[in-house]
C-alpha positions in Angstrom: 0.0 0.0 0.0 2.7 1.9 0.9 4.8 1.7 -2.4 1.6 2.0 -4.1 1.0 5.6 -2.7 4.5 6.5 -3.5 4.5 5.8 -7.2 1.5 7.2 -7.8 2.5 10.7 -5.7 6.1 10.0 -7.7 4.1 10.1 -11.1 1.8 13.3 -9.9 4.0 15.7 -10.0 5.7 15.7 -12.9 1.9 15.6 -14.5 0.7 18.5 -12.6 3.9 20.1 -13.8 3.4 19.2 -17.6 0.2 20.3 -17.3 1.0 23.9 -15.9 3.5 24.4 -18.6 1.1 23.6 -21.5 -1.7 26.1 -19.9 1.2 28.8 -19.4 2.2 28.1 -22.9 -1.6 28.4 -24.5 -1.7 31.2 -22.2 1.4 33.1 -23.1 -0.1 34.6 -25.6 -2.9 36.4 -24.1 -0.6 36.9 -20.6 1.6 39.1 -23.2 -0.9 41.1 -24.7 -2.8 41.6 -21.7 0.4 43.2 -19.6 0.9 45.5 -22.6 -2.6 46.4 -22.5 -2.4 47.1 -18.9 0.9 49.3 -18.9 -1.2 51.0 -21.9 -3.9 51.8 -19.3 -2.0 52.9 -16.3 -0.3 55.5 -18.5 -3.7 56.4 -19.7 -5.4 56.6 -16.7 -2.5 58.4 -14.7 -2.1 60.8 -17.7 -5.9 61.7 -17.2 -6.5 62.6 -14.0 -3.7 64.5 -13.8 -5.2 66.3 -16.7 -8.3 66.5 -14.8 -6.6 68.5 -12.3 -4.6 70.9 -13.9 -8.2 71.2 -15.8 -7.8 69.9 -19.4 -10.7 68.5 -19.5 -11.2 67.4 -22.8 -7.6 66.3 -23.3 -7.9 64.4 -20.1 -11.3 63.0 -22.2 -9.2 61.5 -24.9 -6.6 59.9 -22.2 -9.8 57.7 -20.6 -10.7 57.3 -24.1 -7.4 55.6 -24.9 -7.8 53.5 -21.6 -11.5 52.1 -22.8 -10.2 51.4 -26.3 -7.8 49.4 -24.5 -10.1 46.8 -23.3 -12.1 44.2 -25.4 -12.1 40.4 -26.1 -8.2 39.5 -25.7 -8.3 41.9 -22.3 -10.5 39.9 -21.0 -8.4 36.6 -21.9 -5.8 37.9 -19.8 -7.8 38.6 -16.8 -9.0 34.8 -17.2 -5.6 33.3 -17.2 -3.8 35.5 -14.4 -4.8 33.2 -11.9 -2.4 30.5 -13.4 0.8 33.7 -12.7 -0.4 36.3 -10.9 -0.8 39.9 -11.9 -3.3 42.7 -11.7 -6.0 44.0 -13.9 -8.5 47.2 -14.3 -11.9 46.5 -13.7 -14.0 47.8 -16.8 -16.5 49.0 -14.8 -14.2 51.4 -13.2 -12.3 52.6 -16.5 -16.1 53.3 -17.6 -16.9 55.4 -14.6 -13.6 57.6 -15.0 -14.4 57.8 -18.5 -17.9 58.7 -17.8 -16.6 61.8 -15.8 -13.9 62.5 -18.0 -16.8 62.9 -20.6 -19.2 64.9 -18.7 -16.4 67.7 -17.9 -15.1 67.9 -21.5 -18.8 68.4 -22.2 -18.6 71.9 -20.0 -15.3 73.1 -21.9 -16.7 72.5 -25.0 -19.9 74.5 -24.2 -17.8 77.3 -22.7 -16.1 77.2 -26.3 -19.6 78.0 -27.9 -20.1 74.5 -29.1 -23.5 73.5 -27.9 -24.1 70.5 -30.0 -23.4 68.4 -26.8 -26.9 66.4 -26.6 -25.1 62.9 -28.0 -21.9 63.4 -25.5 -24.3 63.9 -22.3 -26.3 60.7 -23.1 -22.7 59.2 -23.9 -21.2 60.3 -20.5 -24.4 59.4 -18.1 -25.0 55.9 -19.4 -20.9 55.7 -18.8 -21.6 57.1 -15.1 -25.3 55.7 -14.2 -25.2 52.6 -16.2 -21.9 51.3 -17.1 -19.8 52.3 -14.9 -18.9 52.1 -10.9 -17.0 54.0 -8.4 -15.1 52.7 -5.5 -16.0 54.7 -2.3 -12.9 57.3 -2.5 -14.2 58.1 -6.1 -17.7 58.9 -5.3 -17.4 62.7 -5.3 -16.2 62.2 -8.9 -19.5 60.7 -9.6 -21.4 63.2 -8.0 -19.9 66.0 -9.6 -20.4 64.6 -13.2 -24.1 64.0 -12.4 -24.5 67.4 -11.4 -22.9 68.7 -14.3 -24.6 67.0 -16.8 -28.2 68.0 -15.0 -26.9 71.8 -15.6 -25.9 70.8 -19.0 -29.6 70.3 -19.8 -30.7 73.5 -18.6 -28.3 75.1 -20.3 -29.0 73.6 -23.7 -32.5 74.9 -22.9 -31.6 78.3 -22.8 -29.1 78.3 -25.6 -32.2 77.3 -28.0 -33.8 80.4 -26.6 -31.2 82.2 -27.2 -30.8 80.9 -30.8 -34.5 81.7 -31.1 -33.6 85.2 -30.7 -35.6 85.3 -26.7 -32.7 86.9 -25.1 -34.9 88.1 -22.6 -36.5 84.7 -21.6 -33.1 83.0 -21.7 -31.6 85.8 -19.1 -34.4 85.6 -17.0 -34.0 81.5 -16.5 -30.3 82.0 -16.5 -30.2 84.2 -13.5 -32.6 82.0 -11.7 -29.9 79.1 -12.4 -27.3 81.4 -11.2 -29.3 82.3 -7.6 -30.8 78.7 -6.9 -28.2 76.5 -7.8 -24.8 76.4 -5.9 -23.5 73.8 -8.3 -23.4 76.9 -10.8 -19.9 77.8 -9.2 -18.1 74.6 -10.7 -15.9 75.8 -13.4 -17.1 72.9 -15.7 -20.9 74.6 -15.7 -19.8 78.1 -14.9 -18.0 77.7 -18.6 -21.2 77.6 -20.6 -22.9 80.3 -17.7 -20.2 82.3 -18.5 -20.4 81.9 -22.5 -24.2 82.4 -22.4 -24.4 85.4 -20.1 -22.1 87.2 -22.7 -24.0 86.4 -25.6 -27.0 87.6 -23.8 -25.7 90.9 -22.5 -24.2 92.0 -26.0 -28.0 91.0 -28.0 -29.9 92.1 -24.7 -28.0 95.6 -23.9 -29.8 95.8 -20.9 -27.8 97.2 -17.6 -29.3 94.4 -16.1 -28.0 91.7 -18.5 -24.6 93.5 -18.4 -23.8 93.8 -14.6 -25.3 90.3 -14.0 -22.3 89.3 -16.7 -19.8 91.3 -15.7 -20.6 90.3 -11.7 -20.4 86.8 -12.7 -18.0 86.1 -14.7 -15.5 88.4 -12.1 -16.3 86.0 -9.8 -15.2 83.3 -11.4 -12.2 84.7 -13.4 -11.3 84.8 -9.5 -11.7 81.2 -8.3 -10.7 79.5 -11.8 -7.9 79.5 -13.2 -9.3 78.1 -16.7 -8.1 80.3 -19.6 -11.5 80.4 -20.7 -12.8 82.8 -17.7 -9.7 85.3 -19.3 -11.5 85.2 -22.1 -14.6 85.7 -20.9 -13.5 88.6 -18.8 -11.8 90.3 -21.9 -14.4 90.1 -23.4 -17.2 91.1 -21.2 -15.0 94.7 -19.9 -15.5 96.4 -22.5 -19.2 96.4 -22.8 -20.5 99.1 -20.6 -24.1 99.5 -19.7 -27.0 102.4 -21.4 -27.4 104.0 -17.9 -23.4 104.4 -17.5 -23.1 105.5 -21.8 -22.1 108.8 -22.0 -24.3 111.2 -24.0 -23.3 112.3 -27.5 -23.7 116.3 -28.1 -26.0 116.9 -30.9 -23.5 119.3 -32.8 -21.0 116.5 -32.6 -23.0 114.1 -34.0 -22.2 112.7 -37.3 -24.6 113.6 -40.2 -23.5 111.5 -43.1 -22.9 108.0 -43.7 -19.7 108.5 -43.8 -19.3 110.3 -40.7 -21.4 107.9 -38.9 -18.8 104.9 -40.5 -15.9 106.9 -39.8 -16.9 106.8 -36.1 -17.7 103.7 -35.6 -14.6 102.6 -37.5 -13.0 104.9 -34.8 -14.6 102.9 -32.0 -13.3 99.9 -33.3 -10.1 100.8 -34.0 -9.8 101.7 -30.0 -11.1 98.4 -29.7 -14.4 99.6 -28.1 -16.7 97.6 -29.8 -19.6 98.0 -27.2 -19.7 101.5 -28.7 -18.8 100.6 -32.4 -21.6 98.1 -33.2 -24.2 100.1 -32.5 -23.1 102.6 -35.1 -21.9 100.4 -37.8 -25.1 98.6 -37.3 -26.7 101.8 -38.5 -24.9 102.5 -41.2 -24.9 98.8 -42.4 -29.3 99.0 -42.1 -28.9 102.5 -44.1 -26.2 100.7 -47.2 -26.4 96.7 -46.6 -24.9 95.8 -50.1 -22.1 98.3 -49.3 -19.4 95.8 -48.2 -16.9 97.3 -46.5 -19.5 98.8 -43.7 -20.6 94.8 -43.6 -17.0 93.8 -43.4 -16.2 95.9 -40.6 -19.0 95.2 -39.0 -18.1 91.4 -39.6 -15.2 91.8 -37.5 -16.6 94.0 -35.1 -19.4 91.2 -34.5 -16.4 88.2 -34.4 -14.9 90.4 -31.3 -17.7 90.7 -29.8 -18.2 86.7 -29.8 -21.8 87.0 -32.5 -20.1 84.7 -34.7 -23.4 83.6 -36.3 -24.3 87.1 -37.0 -20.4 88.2 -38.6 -20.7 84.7 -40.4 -24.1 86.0 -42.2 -22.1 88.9 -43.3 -19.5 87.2 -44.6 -21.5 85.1 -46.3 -23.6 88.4 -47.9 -20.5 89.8 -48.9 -19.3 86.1 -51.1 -22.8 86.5 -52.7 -22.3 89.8 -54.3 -18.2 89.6 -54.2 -17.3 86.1 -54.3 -13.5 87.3 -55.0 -13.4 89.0 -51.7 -10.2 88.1 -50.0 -10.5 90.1 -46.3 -14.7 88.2 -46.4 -13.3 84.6 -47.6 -10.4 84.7 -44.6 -13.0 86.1 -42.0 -15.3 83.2 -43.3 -12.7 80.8 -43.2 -11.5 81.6 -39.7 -15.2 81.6 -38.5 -16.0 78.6 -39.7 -13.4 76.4 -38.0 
């Protein structure tokens, strides 16, 4: 019985050992793809969040982007046969959650860019977040800031059709309710699109209302963020100054030909005070539209005053009688990217 047990543990060994070895060769494979893979999505995900937090949001997008693409049918091959070496592996679930987030704050630059055509990229992000994805406990604020952000984004779409609609006045009036009730307003990622909208709605609404609210605003948050977008915003924004605080022209002074009235505007925007030079060439472009060098000054004027729609239409009215037109086909050009 004895020498019986022996051979047989004698013989057992050598065919558990075979039997490794042909497993770690079939294996081999998938182990080596797999770790590459993996060193693939560390650098990915590392690279990411750091972009997250120096807030580059949509390059840190395209990093958990890289980590997704990453995964798929061999992936999961080497997460099967780890157990016969060892090793470590991402969950997909959690690469989808960081994506998820990733996505939702890219959404908010992009918006702050002027790019509303974001209703694909929210669905995208929240069935990453929601339904896809899953946080471990240390990564829950993560999650709760990218729900909150895409529930803004919604609104915010809202009032950037009513803007688009030309209801400046409805769209300000639901944007400074945002503003009051919702304390979520003050992340960077939704105070991007805020920011973006309360301009365009001050420079079409001319209100001193519209105009403080904007300036007050985005001050504020050119002050916490550090996101060159709130420069830009702020740059922009300065300029504009308000009816009640517009100085009154003297009648004698004021310009009584076309020319005069161009001549001043041009003036205006020469000293880079559009707020006052729009107006003006506005007037003189209603008096002579198919004169185009009031509507390509007026073009640009509208460009630096962020109505890129409106200096595109121009530009575009220009082409149609001109189609040779140089300065209209650059201005186009550079609009249209």
């Amino acid at each position: 019985m004895s020498d019986s047990g022996g051979g047989s543990s004698l013989f057992g060994a050598p065919i558990r050992l075979l039997i490794f070895l042909v497993l770690l060769v079939i294996s081999s494979p998938f182990l080596a793809v797999g770790y590459y893979k993996n060193s693939q999505m560390k650098s990915s995900i590392e690279s990411g969040l750091k972009l997250m937090q120096t807030q580059k949001y949509m390059e840190a997008q395209q990093k958990l982007e890289d980590a997704a693409d990453s995964l798929g049918v061999l992936y999961d091959c080497y997460v099967m046969v780890l157990p016969i070496v060892g090793g470590t592996y991402y969950e997909k679930k959690s690469i989808f959650g960081l994506r998820g987030v990733a996505r939702a704050l890219a959404i908010g630059e992009k918006m702050g860019a002027g790019d509303f055509n974001v209703a694909a990229a929210i669905e995208e992000a929240e069935g990453d977040i929601t339904t896809r994805g899953s946080f471990p406990p240390d990564a829950l604020l993560l999650k709760e800031l990218g729900n909150a952000a895409l529930t803004s984004y919604r609104v915010l779409l809202a009032i950037h059709a009513d803007c688009e609609k030309g209801e400046h006045a409805k769209a300000f009036k639901e944007l400074k309710l945002m503003i009051e009730n919702s304390p979520q307003v003050a992340y960077n990622v939704i105070a991007m699109p805020v920011c973006y909208l309360l301009h365009q709605i001050a420079i079409n609404l001319k209100t001193a209302d519209s105009i403080n609210t904007a300036k007050t605003f985005i001050k504020a948050m050119r002050t916490a963020h550090e996101h060159p977008l709130f420069v830009k915003f702020a740059l922009a924004i300065d300029p504009i100054v308000p009816p009640s605080e517009q100085p009154r022209q003297i009648a004698s002074n004021a310009p009584q030909t076309l020319n005069e009235k161009y001549q001043l505007g041009l003036a205006h925007a020469k000293r880079k005070d559009f707020a006052k030079a729009e107006p003006i060439l506005d007037d003189c472009y209603s008096a002579e539209p198919g004169n185009d060098v009031i509507a390509y000054t007026l073009a640009m004027v509208k460009r630096k005053m962020g109505q890129n729609a409106e200096a595109k239409k121009l530009c575009e009215e220009i082409l149609q009688r001109s189609p040779d037109d140089e300065r209209a086909n650059k201005l186009l050009a550079a609009l249209s990217k």
